[in-house]
N, CA, C and O atoms as a GROMACS GRO file, in nm:
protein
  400
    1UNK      N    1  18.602  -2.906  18.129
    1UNK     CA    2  18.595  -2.825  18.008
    1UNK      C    3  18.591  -2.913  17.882
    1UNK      O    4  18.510  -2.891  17.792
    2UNK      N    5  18.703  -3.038  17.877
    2UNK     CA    6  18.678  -3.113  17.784
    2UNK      C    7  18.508  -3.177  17.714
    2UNK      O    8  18.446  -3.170  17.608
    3UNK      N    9  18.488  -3.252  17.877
    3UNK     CA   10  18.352  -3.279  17.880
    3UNK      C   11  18.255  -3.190  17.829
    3UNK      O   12  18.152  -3.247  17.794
    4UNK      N   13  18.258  -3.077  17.815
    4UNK     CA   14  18.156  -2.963  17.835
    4UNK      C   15  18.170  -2.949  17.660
    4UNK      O   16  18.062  -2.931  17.604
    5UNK      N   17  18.260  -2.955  17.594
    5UNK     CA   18  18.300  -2.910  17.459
    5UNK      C   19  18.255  -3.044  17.382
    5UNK      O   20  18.198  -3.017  17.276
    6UNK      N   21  18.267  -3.180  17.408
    6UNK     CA   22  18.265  -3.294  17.363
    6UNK      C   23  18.098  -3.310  17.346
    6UNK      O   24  18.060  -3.328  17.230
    7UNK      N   25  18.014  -3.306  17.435
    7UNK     CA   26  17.866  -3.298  17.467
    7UNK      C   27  17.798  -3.203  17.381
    7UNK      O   28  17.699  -3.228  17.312
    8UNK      N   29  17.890  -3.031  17.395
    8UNK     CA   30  17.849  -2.952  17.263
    8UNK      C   31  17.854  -2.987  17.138
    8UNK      O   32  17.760  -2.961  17.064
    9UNK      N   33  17.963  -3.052  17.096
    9UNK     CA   34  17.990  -3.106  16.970
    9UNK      C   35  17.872  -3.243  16.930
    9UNK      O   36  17.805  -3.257  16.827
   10UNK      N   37  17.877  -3.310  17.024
   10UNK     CA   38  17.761  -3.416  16.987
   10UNK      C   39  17.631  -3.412  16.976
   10UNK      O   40  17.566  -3.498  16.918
   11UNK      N   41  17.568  -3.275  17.050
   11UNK     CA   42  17.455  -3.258  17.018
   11UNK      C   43  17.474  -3.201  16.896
   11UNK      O   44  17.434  -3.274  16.806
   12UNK      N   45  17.522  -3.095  16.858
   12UNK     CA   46  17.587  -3.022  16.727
   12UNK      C   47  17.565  -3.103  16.604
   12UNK      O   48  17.510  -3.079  16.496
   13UNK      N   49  17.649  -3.252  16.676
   13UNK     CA   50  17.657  -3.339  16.531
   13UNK      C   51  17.521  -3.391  16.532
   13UNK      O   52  17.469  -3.390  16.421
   14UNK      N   53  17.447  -3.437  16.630
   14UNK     CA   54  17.334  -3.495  16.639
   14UNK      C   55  17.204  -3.411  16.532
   14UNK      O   56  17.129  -3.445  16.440
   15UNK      N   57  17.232  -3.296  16.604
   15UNK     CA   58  17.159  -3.209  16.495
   15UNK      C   59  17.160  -3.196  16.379
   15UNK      O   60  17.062  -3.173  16.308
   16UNK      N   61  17.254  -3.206  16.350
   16UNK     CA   62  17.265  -3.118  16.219
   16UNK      C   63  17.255  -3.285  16.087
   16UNK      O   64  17.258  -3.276  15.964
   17UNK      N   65  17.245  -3.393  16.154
   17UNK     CA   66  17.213  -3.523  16.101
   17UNK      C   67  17.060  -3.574  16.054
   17UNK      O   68  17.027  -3.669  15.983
   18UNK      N   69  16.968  -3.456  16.133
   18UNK     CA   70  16.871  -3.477  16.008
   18UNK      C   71  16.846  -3.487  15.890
   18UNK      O   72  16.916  -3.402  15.834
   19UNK      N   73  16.769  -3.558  15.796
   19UNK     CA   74  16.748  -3.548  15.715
   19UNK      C   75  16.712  -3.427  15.644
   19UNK      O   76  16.687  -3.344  15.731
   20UNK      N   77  16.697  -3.372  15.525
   20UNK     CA   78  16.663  -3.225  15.506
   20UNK      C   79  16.516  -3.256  15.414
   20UNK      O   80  16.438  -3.170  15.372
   21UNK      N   81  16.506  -3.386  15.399
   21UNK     CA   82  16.385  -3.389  15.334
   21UNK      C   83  16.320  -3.512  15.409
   21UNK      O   84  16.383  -3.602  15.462
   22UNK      N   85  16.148  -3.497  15.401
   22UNK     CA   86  16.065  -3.616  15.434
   22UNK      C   87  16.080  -3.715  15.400
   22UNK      O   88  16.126  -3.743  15.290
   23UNK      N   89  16.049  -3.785  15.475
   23UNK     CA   90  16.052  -3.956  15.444
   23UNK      C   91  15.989  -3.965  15.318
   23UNK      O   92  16.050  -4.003  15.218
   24UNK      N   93  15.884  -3.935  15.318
   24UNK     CA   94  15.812  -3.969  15.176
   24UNK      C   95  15.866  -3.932  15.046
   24UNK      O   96  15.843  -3.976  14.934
   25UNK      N   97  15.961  -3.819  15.098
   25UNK     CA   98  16.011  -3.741  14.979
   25UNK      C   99  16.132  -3.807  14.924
   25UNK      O  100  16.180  -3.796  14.811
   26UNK      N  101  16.174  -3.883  15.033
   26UNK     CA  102  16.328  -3.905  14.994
   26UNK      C  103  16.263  -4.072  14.918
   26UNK      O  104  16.317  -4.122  14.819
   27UNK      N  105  16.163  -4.124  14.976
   27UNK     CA  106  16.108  -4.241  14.872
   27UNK      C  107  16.070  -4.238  14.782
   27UNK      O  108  16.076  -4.336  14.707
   28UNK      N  109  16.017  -4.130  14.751
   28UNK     CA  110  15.921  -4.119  14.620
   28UNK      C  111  16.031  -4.092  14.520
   28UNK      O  112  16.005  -4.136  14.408
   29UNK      N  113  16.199  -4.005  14.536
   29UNK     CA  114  16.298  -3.931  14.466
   29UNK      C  115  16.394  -4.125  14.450
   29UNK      O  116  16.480  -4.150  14.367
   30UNK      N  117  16.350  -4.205  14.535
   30UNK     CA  118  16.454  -4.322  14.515
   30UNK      C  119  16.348  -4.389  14.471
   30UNK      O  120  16.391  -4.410  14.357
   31UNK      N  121  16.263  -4.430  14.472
   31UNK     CA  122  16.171  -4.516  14.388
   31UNK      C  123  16.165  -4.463  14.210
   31UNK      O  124  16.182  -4.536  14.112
   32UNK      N  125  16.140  -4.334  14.211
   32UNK     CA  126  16.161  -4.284  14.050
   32UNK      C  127  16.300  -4.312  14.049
   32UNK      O  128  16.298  -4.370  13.940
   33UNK      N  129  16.430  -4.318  14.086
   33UNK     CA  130  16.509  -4.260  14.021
   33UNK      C  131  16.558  -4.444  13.979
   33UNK      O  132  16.621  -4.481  13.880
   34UNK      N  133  16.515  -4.510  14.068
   34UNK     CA  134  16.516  -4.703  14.013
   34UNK      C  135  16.397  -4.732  13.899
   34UNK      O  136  16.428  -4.816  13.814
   35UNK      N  137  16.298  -4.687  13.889
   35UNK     CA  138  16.221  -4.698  13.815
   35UNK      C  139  16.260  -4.621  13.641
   35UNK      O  140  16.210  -4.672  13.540
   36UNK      N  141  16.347  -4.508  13.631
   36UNK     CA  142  16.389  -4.408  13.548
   36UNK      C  143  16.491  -4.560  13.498
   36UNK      O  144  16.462  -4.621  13.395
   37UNK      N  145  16.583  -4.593  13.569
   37UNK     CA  146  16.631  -4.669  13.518
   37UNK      C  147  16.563  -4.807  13.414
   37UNK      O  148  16.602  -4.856  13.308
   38UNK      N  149  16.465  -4.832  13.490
   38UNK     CA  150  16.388  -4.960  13.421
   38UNK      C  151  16.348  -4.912  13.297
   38UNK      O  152  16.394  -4.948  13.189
   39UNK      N  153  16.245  -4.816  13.318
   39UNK     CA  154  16.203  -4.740  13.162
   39UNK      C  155  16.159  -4.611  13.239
   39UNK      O  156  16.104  -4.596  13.348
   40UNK      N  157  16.213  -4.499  13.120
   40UNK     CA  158  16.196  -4.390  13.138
   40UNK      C  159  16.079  -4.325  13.094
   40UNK      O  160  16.054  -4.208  13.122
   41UNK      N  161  15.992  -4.409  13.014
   41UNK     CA  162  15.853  -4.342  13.059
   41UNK      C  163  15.725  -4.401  13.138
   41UNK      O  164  15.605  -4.400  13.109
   42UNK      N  165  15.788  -4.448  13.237
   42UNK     CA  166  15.678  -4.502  13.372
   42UNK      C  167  15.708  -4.370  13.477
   42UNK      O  168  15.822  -4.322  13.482
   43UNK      N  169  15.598  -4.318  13.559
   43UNK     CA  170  15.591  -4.250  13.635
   43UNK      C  171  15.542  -4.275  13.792
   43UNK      O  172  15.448  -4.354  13.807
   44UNK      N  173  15.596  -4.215  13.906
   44UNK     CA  174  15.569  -4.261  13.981
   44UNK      C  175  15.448  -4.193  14.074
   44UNK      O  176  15.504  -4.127  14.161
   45UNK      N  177  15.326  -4.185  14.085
   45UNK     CA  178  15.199  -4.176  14.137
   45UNK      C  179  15.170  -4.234  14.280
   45UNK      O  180  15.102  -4.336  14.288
   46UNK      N  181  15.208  -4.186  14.372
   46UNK     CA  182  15.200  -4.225  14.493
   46UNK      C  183  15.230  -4.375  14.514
   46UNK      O  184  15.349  -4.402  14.499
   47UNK      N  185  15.139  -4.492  14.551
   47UNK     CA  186  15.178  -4.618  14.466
   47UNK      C  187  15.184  -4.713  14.388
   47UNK      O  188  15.239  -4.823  14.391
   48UNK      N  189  15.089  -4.634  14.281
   48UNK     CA  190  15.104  -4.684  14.137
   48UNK      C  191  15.203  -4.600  14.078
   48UNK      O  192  15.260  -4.491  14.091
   49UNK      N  193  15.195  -4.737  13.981
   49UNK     CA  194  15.338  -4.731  13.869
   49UNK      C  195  15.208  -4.684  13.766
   49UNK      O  196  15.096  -4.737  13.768
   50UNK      N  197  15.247  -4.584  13.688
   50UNK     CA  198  15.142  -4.588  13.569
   50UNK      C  199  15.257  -4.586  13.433
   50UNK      O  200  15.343  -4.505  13.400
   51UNK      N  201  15.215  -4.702  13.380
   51UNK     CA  202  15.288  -4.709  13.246
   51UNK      C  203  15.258  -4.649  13.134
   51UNK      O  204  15.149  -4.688  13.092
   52UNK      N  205  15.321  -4.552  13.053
   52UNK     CA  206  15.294  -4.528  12.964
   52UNK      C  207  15.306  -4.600  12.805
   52UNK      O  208  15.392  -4.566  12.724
   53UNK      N  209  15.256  -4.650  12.793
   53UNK     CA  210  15.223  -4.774  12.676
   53UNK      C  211  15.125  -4.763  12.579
   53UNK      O  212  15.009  -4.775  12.620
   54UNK      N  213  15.140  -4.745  12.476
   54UNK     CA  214  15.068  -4.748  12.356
   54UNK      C  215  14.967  -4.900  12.366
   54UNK      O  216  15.026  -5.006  12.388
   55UNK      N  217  14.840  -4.901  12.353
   55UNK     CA  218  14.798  -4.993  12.363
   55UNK      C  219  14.771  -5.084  12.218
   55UNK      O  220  14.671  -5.039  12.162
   56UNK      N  221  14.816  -5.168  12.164
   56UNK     CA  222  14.811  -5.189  12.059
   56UNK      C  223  14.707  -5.323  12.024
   56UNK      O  224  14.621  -5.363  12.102
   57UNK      N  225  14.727  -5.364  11.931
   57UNK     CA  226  14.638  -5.498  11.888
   57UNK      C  227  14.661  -5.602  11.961
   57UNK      O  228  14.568  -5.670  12.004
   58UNK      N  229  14.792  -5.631  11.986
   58UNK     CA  230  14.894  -5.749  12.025
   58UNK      C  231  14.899  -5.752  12.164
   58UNK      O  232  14.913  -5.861  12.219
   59UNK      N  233  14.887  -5.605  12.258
   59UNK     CA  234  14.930  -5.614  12.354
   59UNK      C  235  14.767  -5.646  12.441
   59UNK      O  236  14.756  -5.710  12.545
   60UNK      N  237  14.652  -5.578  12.363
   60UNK     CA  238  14.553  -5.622  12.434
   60UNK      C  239  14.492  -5.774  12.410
   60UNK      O  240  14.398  -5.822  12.473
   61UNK      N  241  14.570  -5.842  12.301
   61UNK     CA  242  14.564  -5.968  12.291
   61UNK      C  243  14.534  -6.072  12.380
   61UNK      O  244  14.448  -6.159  12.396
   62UNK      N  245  14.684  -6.012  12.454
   62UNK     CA  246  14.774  -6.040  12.558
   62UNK      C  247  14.665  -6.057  12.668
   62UNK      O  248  14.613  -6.160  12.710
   63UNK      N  249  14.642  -5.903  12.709
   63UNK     CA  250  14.533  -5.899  12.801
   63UNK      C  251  14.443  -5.960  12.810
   63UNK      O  252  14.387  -5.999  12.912
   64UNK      N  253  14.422  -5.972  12.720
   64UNK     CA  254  14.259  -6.050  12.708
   64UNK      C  255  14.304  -6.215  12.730
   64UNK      O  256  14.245  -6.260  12.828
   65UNK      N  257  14.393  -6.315  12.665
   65UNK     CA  258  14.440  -6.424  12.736
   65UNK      C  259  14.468  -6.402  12.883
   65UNK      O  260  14.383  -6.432  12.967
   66UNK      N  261  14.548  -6.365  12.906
   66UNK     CA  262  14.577  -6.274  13.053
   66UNK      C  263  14.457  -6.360  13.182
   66UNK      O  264  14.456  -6.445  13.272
   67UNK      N  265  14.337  -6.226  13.080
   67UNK     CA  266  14.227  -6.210  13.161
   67UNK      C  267  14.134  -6.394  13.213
   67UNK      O  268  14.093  -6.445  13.317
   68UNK      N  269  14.143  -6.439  13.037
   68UNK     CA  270  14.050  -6.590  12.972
   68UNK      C  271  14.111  -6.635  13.110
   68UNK      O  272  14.044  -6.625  13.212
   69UNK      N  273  14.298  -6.706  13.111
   69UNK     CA  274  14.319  -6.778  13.163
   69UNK      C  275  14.307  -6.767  13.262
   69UNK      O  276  14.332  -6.875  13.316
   70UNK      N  277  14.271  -6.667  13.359
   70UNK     CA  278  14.281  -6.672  13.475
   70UNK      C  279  14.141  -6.727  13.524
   70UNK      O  280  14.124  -6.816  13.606
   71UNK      N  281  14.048  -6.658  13.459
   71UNK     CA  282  13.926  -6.698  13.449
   71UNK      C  283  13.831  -6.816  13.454
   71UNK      O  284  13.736  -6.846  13.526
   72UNK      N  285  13.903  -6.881  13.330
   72UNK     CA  286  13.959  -7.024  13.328
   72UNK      C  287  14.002  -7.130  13.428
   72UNK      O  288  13.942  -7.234  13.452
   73UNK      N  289  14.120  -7.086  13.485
   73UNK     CA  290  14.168  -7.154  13.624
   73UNK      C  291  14.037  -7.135  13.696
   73UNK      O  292  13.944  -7.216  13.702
   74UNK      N  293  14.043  -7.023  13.747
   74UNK     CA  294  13.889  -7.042  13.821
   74UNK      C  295  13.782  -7.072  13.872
   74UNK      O  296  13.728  -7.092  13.980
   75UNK      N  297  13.751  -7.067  13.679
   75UNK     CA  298  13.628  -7.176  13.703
   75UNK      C  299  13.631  -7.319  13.700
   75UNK      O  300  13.532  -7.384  13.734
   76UNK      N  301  13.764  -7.387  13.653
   76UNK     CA  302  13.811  -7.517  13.651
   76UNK      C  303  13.826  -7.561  13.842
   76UNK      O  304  13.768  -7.662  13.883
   77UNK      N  305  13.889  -7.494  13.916
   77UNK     CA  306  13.869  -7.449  14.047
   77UNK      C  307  13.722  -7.515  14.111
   77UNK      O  308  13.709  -7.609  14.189
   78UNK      N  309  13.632  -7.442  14.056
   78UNK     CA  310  13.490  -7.439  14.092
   78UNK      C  311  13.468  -7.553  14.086
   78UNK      O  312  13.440  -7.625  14.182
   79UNK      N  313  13.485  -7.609  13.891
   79UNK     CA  314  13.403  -7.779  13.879
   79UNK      C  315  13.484  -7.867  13.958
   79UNK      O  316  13.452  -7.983  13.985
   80UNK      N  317  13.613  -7.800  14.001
   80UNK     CA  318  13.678  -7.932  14.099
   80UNK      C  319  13.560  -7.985  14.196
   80UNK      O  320  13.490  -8.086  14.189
   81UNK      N  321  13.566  -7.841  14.323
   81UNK     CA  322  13.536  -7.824  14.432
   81UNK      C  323  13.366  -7.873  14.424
   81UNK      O  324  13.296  -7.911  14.519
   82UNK      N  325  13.323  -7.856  14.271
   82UNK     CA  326  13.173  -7.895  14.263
   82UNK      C  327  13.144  -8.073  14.265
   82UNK      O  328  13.057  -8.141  14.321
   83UNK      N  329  13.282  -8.116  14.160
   83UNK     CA  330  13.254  -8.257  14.181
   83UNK      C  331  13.304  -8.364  14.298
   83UNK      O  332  13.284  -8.485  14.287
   84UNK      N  333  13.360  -8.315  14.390
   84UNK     CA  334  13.430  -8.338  14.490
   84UNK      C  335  13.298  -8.343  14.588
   84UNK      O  336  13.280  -8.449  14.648
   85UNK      N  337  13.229  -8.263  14.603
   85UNK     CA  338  13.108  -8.256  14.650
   85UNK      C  339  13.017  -8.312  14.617
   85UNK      O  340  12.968  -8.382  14.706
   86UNK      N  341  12.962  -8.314  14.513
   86UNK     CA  342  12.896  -8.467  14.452
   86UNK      C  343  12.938  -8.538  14.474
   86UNK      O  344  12.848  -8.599  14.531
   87UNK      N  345  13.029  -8.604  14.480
   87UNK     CA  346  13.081  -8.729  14.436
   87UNK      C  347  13.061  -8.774  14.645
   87UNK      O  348  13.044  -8.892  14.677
   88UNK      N  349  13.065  -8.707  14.712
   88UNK     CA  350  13.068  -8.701  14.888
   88UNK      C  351  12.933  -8.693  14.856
   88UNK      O  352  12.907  -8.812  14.868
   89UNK      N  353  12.820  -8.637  14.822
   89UNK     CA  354  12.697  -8.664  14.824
   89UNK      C  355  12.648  -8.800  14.766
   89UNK      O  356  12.558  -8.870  14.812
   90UNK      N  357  12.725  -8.823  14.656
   90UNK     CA  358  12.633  -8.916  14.574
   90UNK      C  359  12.646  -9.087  14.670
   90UNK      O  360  12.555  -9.167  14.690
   91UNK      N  361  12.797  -9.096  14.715
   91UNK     CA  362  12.800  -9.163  14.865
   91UNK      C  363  12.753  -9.176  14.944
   91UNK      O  364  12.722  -9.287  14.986
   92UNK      N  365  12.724  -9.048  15.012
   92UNK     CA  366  12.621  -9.057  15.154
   92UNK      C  367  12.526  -9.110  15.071
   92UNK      O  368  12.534  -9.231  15.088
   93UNK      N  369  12.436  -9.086  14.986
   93UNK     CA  370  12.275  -9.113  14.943
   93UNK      C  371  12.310  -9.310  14.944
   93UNK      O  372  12.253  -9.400  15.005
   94UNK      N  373  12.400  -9.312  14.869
   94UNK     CA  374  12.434  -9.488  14.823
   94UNK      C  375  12.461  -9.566  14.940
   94UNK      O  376  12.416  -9.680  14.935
   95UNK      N  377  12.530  -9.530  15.054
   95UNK     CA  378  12.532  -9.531  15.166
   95UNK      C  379  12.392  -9.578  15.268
   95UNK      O  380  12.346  -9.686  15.302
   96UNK      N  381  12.367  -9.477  15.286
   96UNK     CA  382  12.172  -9.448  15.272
   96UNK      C  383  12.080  -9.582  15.227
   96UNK      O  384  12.012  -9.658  15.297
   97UNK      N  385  12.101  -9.582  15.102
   97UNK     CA  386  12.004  -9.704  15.059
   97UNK      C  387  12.037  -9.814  15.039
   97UNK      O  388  11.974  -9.901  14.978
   98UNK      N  389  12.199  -9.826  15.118
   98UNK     CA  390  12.195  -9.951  15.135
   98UNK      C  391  12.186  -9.994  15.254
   98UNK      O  392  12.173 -10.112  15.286
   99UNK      N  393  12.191  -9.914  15.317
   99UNK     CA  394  12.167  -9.956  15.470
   99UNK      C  395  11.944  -9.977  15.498
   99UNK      O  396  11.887 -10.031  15.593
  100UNK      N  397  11.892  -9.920  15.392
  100UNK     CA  398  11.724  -9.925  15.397
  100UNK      C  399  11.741 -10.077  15.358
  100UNK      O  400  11.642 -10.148  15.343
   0.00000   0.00000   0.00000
């Protein structure tokens, strides 16, 4: 009888330990409610953050360096990888004519 009452009770408890809301729901309610804290007018959009921000003179400044430097790196990137390659070509050729 003990057994029989103990097994009722644990499925009982087992049950009733669901969650009452979706997974998604209970993320989307803890992701805003950490984000509310950071600033209260960012919203949460599935998984973008969309900021609400006045776009001003200064801030697209910003952006626009932002954008240059990265750009920048980049293409500095490129003339590496370009003269690195010359410089292995211009060898083999020198290579080449000195061995003619």
């Amino acid at each position: 009888m003990e057994k029989l009452f103990f097994v009722i009770f644990a499925v009982l408890f087992i049950l009733s330990c669901k969650p009452k809301k979706s997974l998604e729901d209970q993320l989307n309610e803890s992701f805003s409610n950490h984000l509310r804290k950071i600033d209260s007018s960012a919203t949460i959009d599935s998984v973008h953050i969309l900021w609400k921000t006045a776009v001003t003179q200064k801030l697209g400044a910003v952006i626009d360096d932002s954008v240059y430097m990265r750009e920048f790196v980049r293409i500095q990137g490129q003339l590496l990888k370009a003269r690195q390659k010359m410089k292995r070509t211009v060898s083999i050729f020198l290579n080449m004519k000195s061995i003619t």
